[in-house]
Gaussian input, Z-matrix of N, CA and C with variables (Angstrom, degrees):
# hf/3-21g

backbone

0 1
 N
 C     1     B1
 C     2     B2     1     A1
 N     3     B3     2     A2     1     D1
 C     4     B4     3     A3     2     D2
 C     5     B5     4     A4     3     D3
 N     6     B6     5     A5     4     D4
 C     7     B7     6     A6     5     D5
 C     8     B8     7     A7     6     D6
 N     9     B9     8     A8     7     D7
 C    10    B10     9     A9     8     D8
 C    11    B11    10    A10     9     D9
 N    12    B12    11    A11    10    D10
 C    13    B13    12    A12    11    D11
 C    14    B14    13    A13    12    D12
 N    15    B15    14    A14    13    D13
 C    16    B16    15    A15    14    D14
 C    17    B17    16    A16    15    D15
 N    18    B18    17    A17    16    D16
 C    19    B19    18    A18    17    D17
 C    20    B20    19    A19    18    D18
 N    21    B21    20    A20    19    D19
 C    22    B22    21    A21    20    D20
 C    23    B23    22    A22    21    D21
 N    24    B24    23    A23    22    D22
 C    25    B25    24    A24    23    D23
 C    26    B26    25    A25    24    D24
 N    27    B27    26    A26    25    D25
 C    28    B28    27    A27    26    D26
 C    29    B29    28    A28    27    D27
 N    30    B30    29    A29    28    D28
 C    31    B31    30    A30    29    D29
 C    32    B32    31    A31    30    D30
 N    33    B33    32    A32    31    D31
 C    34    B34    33    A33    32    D32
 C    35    B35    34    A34    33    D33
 N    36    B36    35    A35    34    D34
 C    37    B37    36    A36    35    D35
 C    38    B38    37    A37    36    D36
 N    39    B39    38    A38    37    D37
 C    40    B40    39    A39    38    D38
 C    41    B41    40    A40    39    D39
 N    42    B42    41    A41    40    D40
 C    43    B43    42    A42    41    D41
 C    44    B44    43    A43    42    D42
 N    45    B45    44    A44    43    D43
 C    46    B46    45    A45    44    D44
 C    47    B47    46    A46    45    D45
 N    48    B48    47    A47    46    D46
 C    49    B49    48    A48    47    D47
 C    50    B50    49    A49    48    D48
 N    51    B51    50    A50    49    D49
 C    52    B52    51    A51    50    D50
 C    53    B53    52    A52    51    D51
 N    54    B54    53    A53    52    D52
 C    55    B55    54    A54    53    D53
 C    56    B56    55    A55    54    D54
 N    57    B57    56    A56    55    D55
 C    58    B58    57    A57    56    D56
 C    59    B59    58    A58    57    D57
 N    60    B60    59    A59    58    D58
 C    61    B61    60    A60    59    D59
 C    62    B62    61    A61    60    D60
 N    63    B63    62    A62    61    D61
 C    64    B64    63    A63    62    D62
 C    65    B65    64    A64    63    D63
 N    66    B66    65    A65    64    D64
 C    67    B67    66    A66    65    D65
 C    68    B68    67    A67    66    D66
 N    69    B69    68    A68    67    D67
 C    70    B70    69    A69    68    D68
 C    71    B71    70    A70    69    D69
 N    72    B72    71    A71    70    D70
 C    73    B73    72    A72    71    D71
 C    74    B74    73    A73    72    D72
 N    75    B75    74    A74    73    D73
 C    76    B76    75    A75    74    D74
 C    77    B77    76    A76    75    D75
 N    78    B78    77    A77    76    D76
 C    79    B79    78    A78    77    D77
 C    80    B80    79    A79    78    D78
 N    81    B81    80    A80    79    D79
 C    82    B82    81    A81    80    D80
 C    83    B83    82    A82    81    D81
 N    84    B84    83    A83    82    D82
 C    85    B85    84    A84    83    D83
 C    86    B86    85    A85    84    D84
 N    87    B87    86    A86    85    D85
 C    88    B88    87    A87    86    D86
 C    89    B89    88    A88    87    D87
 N    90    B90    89    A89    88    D88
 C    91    B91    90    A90    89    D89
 C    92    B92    91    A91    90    D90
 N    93    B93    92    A92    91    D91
 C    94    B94    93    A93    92    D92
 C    95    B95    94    A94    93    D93
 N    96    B96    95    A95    94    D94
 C    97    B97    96    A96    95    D95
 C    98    B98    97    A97    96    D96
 N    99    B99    98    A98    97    D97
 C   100   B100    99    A99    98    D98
 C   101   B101   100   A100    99    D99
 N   102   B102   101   A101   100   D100
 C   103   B103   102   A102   101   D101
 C   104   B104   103   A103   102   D102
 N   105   B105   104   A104   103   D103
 C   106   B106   105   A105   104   D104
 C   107   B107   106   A106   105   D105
 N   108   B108   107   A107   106   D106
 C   109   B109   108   A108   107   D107
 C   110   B110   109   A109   108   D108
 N   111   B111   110   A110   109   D109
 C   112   B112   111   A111   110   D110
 C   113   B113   112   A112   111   D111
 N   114   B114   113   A113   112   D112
 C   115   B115   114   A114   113   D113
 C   116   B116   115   A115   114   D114
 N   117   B117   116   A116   115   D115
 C   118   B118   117   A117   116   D116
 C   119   B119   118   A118   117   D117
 N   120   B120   119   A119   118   D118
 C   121   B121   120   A120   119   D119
 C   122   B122   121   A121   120   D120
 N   123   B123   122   A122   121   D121
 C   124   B124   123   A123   122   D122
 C   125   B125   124   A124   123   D123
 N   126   B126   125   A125   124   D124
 C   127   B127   126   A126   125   D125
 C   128   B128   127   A127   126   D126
 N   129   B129   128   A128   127   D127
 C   130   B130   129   A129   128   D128
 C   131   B131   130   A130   129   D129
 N   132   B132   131   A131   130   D130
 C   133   B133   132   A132   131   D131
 C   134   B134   133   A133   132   D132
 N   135   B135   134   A134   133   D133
 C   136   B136   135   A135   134   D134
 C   137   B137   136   A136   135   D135
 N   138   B138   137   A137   136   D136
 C   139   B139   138   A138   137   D137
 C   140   B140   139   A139   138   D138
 N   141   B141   140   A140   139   D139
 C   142   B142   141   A141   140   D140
 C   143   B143   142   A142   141   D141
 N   144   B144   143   A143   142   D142
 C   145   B145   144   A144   143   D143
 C   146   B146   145   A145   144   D144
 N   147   B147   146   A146   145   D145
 C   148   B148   147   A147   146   D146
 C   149   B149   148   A148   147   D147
 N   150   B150   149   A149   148   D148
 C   151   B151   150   A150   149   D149
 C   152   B152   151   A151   150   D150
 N   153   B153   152   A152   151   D151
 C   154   B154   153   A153   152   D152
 C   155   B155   154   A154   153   D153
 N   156   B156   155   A155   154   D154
 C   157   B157   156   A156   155   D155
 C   158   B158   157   A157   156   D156
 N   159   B159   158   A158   157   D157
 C   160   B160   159   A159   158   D158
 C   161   B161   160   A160   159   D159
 N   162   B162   161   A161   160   D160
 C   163   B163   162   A162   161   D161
 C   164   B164   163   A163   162   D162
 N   165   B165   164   A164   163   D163
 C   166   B166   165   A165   164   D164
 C   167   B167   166   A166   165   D165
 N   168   B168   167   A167   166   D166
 C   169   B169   168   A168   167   D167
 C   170   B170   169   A169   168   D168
 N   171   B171   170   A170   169   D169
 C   172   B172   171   A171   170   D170
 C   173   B173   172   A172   171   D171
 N   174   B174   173   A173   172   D172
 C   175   B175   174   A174   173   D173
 C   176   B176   175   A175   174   D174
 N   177   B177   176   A176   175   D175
 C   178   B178   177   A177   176   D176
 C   179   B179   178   A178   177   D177
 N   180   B180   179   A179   178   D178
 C   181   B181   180   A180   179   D179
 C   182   B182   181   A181   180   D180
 N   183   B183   182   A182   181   D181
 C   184   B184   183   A183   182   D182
 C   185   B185   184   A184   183   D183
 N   186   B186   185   A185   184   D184
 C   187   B187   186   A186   185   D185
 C   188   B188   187   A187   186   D186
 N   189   B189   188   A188   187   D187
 C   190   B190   189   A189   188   D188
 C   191   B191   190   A190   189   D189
 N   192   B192   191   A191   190   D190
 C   193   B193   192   A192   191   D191
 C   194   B194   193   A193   192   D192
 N   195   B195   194   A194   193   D193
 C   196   B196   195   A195   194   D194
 C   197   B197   196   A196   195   D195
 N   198   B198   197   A197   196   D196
 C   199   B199   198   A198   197   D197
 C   200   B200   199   A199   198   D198
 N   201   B201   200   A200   199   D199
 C   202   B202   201   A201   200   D200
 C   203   B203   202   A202   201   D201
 N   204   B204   203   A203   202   D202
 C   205   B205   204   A204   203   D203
 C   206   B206   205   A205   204   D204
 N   207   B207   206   A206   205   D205
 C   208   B208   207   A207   206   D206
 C   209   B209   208   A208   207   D207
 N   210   B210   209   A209   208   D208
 C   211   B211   210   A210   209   D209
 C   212   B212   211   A211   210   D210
 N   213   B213   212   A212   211   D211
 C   214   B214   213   A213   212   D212
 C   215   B215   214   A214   213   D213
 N   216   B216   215   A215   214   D214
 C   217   B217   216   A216   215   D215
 C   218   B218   217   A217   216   D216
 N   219   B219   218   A218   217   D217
 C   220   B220   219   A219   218   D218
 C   221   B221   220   A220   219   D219
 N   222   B222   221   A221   220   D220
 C   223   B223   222   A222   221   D221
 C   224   B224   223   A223   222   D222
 N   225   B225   224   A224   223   D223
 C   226   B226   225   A225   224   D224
 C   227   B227   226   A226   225   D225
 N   228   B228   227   A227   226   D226
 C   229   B229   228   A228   227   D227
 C   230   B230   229   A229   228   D228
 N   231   B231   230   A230   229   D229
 C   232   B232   231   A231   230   D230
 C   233   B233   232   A232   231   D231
 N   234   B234   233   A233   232   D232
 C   235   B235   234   A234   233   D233
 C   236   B236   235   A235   234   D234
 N   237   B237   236   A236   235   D235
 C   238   B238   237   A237   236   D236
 C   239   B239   238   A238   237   D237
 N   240   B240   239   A239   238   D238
 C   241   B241   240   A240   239   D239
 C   242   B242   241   A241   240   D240
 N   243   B243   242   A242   241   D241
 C   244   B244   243   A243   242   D242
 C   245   B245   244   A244   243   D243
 N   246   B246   245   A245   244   D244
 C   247   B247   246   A246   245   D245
 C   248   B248   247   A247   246   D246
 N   249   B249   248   A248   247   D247
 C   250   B250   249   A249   248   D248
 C   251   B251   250   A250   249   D249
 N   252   B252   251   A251   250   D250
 C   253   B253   252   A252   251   D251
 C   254   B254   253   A253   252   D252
 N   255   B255   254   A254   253   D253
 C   256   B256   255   A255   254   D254
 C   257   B257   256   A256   255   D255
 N   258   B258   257   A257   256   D256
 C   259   B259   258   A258   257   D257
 C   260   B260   259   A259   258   D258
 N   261   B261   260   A260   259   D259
 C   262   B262   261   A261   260   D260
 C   263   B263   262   A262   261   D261
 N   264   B264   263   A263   262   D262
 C   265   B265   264   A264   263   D263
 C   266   B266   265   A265   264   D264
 N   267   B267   266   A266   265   D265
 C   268   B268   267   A267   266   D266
 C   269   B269   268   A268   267   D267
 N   270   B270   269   A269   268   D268
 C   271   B271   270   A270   269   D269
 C   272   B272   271   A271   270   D270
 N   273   B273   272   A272   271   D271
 C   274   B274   273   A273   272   D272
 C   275   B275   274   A274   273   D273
 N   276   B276   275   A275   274   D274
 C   277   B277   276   A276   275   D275
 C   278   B278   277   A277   276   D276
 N   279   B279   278   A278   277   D277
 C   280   B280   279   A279   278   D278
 C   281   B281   280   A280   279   D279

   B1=1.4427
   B2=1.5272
   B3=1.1889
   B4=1.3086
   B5=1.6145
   B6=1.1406
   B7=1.5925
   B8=0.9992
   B9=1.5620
   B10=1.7517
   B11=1.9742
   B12=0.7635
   B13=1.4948
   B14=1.8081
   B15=0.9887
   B16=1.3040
   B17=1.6301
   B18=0.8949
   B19=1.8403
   B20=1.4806
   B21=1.3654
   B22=1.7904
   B23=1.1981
   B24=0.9072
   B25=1.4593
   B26=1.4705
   B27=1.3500
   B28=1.0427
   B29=1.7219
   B30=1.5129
   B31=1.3595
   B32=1.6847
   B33=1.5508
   B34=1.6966
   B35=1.6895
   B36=1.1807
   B37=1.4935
   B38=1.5533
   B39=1.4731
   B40=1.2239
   B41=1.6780
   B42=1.4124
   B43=1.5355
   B44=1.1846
   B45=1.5196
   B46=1.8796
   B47=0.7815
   B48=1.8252
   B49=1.6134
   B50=1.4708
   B51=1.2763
   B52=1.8585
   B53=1.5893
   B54=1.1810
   B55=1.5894
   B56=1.3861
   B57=1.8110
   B58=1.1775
   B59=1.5119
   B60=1.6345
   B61=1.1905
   B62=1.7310
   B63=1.2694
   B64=0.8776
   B65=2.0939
   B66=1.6435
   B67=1.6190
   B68=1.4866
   B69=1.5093
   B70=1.2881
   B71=1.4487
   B72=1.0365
   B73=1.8489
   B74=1.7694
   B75=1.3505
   B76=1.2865
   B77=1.4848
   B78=1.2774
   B79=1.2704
   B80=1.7290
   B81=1.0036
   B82=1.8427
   B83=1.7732
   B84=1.3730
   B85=1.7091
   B86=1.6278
   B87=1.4658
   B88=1.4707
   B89=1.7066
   B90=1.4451
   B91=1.7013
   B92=1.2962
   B93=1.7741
   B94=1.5514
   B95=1.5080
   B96=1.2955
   B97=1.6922
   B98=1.5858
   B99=1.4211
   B100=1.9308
   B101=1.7021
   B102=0.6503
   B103=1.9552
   B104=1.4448
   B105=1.4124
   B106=1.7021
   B107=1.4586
   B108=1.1612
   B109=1.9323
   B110=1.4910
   B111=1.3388
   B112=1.4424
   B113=1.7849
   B114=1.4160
   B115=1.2676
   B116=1.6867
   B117=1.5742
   B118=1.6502
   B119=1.5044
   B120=1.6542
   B121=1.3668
   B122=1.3635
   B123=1.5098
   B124=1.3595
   B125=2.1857
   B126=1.1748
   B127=1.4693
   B128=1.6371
   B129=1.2077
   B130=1.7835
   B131=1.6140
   B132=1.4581
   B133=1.5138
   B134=1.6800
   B135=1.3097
   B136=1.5124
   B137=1.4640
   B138=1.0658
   B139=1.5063
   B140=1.5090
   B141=1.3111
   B142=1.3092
   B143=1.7729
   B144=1.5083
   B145=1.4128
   B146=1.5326
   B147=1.1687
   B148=1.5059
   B149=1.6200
   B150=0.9559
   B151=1.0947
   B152=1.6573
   B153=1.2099
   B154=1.5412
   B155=1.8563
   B156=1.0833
   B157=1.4374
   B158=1.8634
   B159=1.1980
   B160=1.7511
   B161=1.4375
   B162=1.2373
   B163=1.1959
   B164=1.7612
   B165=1.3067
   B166=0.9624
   B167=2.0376
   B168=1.1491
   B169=1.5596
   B170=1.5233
   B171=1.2736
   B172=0.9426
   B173=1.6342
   B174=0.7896
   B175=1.8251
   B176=1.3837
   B177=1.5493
   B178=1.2030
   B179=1.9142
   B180=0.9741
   B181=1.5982
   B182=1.8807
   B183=1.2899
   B184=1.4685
   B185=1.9109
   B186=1.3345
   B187=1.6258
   B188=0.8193
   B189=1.4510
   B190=1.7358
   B191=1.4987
   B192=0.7218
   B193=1.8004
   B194=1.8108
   B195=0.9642
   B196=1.2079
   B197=1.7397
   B198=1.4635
   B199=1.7931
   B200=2.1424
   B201=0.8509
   B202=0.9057
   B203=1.5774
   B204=1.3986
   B205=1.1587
   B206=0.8945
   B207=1.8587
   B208=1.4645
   B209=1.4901
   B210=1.0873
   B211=1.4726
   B212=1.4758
   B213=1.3638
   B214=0.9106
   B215=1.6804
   B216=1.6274
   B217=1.5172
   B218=1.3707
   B219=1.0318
   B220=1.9570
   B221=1.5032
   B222=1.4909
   B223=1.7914
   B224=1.7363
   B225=1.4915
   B226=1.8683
   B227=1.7402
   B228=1.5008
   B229=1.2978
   B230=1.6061
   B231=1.8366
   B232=1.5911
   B233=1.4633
   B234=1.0558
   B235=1.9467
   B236=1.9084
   B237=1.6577
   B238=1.7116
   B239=1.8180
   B240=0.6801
   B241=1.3974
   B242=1.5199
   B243=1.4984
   B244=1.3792
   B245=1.5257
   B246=1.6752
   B247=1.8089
   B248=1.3265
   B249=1.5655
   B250=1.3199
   B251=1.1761
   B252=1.1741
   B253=1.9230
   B254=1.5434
   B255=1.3869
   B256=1.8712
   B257=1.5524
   B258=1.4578
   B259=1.3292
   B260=2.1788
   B261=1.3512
   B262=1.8270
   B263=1.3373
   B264=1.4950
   B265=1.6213
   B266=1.5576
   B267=1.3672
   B268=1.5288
   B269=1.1721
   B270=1.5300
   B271=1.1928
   B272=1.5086
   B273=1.2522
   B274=1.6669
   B275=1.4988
   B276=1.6908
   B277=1.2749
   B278=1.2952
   B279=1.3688
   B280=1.6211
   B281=1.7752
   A1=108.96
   A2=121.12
   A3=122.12
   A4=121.12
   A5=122.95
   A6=132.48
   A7=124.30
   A8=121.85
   A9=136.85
   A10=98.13
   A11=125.58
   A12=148.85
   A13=99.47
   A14=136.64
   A15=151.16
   A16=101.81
   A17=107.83
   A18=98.97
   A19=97.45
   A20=115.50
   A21=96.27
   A22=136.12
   A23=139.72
   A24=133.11
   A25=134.06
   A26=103.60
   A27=120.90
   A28=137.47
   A29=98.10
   A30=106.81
   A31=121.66
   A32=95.71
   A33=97.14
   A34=115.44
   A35=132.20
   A36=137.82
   A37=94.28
   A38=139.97
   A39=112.81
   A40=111.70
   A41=113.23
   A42=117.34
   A43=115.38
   A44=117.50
   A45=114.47
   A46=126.08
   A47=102.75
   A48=121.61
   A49=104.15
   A50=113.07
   A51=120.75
   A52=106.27
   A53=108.50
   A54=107.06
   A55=112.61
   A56=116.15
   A57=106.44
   A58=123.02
   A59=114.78
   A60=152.27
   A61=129.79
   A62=89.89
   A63=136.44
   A64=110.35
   A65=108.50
   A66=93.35
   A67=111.19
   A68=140.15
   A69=139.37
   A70=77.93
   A71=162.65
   A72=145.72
   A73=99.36
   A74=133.29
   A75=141.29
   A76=103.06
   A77=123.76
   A78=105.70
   A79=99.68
   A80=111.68
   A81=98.72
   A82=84.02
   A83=97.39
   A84=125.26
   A85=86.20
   A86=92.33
   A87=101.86
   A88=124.25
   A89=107.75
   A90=111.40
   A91=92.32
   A92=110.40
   A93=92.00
   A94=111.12
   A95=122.33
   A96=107.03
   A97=98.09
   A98=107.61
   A99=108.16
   A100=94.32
   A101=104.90
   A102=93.72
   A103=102.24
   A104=119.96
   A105=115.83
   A106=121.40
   A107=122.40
   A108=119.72
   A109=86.77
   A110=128.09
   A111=116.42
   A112=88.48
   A113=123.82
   A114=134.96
   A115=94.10
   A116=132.72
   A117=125.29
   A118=101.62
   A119=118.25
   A120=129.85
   A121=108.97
   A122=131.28
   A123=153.48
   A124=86.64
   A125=112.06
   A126=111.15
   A127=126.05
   A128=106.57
   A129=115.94
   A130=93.69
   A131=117.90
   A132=90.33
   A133=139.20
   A134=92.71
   A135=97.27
   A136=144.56
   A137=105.64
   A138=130.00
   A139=111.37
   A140=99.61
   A141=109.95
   A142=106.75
   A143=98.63
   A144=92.93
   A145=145.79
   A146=120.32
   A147=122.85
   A148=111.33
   A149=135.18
   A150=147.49
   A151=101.48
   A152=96.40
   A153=94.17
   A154=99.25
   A155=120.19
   A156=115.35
   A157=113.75
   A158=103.92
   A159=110.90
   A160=114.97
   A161=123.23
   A162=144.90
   A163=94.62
   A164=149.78
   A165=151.98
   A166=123.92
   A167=73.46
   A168=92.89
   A169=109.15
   A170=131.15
   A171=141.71
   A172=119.82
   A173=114.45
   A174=127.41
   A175=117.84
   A176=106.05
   A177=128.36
   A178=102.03
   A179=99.35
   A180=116.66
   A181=100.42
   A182=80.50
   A183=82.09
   A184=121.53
   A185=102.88
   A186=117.03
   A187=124.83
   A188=131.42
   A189=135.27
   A190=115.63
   A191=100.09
   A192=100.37
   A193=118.63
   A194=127.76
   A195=123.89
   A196=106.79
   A197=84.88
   A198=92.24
   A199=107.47
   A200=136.82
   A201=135.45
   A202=98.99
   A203=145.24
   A204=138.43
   A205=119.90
   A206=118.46
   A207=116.42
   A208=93.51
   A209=155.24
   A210=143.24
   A211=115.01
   A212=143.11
   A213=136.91
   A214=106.09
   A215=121.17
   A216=119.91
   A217=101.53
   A218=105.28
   A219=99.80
   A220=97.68
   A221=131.62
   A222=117.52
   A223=108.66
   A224=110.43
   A225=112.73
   A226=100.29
   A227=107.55
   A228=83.09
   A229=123.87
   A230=98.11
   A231=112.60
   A232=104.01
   A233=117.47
   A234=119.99
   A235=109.63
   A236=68.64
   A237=92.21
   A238=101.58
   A239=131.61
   A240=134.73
   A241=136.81
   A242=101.91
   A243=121.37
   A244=123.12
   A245=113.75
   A246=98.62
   A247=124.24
   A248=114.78
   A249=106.15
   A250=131.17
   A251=150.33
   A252=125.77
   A253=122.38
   A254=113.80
   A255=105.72
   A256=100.04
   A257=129.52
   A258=125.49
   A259=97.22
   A260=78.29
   A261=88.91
   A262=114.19
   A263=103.14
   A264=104.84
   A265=105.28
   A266=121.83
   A267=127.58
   A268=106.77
   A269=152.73
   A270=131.63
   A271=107.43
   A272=106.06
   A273=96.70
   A274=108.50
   A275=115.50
   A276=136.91
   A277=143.73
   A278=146.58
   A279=109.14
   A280=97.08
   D1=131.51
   D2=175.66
   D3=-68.78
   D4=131.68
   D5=-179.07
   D6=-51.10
   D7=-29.74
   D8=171.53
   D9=-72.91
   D10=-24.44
   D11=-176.03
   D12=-82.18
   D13=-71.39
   D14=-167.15
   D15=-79.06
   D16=-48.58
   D17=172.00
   D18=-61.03
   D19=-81.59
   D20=178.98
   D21=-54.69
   D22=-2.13
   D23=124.13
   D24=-39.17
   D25=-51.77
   D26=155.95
   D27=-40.50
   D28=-59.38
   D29=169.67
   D30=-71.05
   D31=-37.58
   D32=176.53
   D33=-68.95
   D34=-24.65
   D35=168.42
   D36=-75.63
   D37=-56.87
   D38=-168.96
   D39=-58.58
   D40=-47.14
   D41=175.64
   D42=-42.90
   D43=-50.61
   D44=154.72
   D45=-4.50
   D46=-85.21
   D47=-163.80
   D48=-60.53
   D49=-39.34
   D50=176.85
   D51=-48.04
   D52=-41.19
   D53=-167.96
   D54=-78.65
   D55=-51.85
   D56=-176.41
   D57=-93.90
   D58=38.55
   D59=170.62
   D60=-109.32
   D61=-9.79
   D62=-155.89
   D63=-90.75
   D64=45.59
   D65=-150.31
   D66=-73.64
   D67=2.72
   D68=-151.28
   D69=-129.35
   D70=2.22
   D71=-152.56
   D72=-50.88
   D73=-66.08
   D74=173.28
   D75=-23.83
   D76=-39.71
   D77=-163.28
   D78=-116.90
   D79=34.28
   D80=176.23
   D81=-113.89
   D82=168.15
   D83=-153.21
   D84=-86.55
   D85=152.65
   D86=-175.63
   D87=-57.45
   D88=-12.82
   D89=-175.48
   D90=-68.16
   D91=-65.71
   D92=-153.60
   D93=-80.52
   D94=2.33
   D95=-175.69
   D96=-96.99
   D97=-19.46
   D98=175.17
   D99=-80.13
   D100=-6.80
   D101=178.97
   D102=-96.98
   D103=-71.30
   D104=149.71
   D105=-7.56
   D106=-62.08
   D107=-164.94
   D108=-88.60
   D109=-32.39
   D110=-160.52
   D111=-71.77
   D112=-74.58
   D113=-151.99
   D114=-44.94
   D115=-31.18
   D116=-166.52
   D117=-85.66
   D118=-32.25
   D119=177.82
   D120=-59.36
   D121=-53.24
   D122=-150.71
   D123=-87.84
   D124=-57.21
   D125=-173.00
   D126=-75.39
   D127=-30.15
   D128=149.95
   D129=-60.41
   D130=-76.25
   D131=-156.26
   D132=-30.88
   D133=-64.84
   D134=155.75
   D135=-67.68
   D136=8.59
   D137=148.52
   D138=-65.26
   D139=-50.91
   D140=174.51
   D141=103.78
   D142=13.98
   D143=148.88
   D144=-91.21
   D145=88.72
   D146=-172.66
   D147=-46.00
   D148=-72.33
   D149=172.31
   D150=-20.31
   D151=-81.82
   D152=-155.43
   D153=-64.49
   D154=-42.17
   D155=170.32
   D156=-41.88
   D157=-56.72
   D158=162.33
   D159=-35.14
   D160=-54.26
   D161=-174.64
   D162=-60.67
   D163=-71.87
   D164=177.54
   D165=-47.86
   D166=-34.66
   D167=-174.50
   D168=-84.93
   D169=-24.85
   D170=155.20
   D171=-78.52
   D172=-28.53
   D173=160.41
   D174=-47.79
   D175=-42.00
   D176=-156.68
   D177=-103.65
   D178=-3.43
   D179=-178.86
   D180=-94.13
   D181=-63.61
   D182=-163.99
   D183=-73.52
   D184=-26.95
   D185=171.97
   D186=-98.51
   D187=-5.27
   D188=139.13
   D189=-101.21
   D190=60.56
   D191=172.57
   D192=-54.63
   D193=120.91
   D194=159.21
   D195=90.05
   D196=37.64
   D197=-170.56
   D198=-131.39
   D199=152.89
   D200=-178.97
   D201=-50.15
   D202=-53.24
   D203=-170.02
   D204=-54.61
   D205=-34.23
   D206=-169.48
   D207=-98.08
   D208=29.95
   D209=119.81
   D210=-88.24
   D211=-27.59
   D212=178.56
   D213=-73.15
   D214=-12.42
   D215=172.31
   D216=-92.72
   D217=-40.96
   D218=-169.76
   D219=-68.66
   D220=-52.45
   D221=172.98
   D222=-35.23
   D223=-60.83
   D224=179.54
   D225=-44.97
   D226=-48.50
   D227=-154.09
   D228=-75.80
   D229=-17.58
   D230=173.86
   D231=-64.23
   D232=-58.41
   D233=174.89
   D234=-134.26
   D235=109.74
   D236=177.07
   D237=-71.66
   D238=-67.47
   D239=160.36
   D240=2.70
   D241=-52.75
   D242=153.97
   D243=-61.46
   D244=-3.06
   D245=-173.43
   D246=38.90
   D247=41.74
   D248=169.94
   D249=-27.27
   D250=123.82
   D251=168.73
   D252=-63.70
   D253=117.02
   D254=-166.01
   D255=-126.28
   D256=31.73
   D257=167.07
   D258=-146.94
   D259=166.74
   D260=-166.85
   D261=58.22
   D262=57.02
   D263=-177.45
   D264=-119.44
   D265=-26.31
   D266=167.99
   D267=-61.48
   D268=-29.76
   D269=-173.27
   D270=-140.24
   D271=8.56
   D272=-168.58
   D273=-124.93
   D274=9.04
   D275=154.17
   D276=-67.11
   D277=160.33
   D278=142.90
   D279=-116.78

């Protein structure tokens, strides 16, 4: 198995356990829960799961509204192709 392969795996199961550990998520501030849906969206993808990456990216649409995340998911989700960038957007933006 390749190592670029096994780290994301890796990272997307730890982001898991983060999430469904996760008992307040609704109420934490849009950085860290847009970094949260982004980092499981961003780590399925290249997994090469569409679906469940969809699933995140749309999460991130609909429960941050009006936030840099939920346009940086709706660009991915209009064209996946482009690799929009949809994490490090709370502080590494202007």
């Amino acid at each position: 198995m390749c190592s670029a392969r096994r780290f994301f795996e890796t990272a997307v199961g730890d982001f898991e356990k983060v999430l469904a550990l996760q008992p307040y998520l609704e109420s934490l501030p849009p950085h860290p829960k847009g970094e949260l849906l982004a980092a499981l969206a961003e780590g399925w993808s290249r997994l090469g799961e569409l679906q469940k990456s969809q699933l995140y990216l749309t999460r991130m649409v609909v429960e941050l509204p009006n936030t840099p995340y939920s346009a940086a998911a709706t660009a991915r989700l209009e064209n996946p192709a482009a690799g929009a960038s949809i994490t490090c957007l709370g502080c590494h933006t202007k």
